[in-house]
N, C-alpha and C positions, 0 to 999 in steps of 0.2 A: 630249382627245387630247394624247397628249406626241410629240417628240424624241428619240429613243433614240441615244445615244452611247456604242457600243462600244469601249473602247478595249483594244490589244492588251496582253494581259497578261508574257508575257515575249519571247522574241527570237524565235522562231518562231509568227506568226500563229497562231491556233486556228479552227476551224470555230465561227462565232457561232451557228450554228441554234439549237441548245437556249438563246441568252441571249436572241436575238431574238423568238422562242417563247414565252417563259416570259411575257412582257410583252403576247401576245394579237393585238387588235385597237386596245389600249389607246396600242401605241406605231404613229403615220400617218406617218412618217419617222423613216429609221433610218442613219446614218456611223457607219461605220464607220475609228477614227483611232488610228495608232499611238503617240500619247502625249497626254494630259493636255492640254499646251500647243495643240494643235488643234482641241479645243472650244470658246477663246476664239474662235478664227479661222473658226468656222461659222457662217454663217447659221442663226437657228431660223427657224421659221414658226409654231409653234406658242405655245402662252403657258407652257409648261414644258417642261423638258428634264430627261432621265435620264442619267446616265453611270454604265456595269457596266463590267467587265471580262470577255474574251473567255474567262474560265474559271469565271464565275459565272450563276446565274439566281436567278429570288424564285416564291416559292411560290404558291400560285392564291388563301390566304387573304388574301397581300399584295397580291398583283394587284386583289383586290375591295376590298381598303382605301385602295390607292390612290386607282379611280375617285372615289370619296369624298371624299377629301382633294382632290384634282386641282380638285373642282368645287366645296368649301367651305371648305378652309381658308384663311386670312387670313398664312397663314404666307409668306416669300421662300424658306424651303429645308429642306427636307424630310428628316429623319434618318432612316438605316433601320437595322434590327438584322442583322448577318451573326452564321450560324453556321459552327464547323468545330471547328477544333484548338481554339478559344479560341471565344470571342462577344465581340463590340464593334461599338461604334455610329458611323457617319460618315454626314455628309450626303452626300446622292444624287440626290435631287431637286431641281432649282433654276427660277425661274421665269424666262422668258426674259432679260431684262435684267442677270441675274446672273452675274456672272463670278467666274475662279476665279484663286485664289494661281496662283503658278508651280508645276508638279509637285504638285498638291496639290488634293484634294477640298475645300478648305476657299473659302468665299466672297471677293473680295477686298473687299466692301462690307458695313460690318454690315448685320445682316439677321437678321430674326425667323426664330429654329427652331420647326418645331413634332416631336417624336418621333411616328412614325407605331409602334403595337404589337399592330399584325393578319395579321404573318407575316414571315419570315426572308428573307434571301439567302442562298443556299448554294452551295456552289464544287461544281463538275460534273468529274468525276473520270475 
């Protein structure tokens, strides 16, 4: 089980259902926070944590690769592919202990990646 950290994507909150959704049974606690700098400041409980955006979700093939991952790989933080206008990769997944830049997906601790490539994020329209 992961952490799902929703963060708001631009100045008017969005309805999370479809990102909270999209992550199953897979995500057991889910904050929702208005910027980046907030998920340093949460508590996890769990032994991983997710952070999307309130105008994104991942697709059911990545959902099953997660579970996989979540529970085998050796990795600190987990890259995922988004699609849209463009494709490009950022880590997404982090294991608890991991913190993040200021304003920024990126770790503030080096830290093993591993690239997850069993399905997409996609922006919900």
């Amino acid at each position: 089980m992961i952490t799902l950290f929703v963060v708001q994507s631009c100045a008017d909150a969005k309805d999370p259902t479809e990102t909270i959704a999209s992550f199953g049974s897979t995500a057991s606690e889910v904050h929702q926070v208005a910027n980046l700098g907030e998920v340093n400041r949460t508590d996890r409980i769990n032994g991983w944590y997710a952070v999307m955006y309130d105008n994104e979700r991942i697709d059911e093939r990545l959902l099953e690769g997660l579970k996989v991952f979540i529970e085998c790989s050796d990795a600190d933080t987990l890259v995922l592919f988004k699609t849209g206008d463009r494709v490009f990769k950022s880590p997404r997944i982090f294991r608890r202990h991991i913190t993040l830049q200021n304003n920024s997906l990126m770790p503030e601790q080096d830290v093993k990646f591993e690239t997850v490539l069993n399905g997409w994020i996609h922006d919900i329209h």
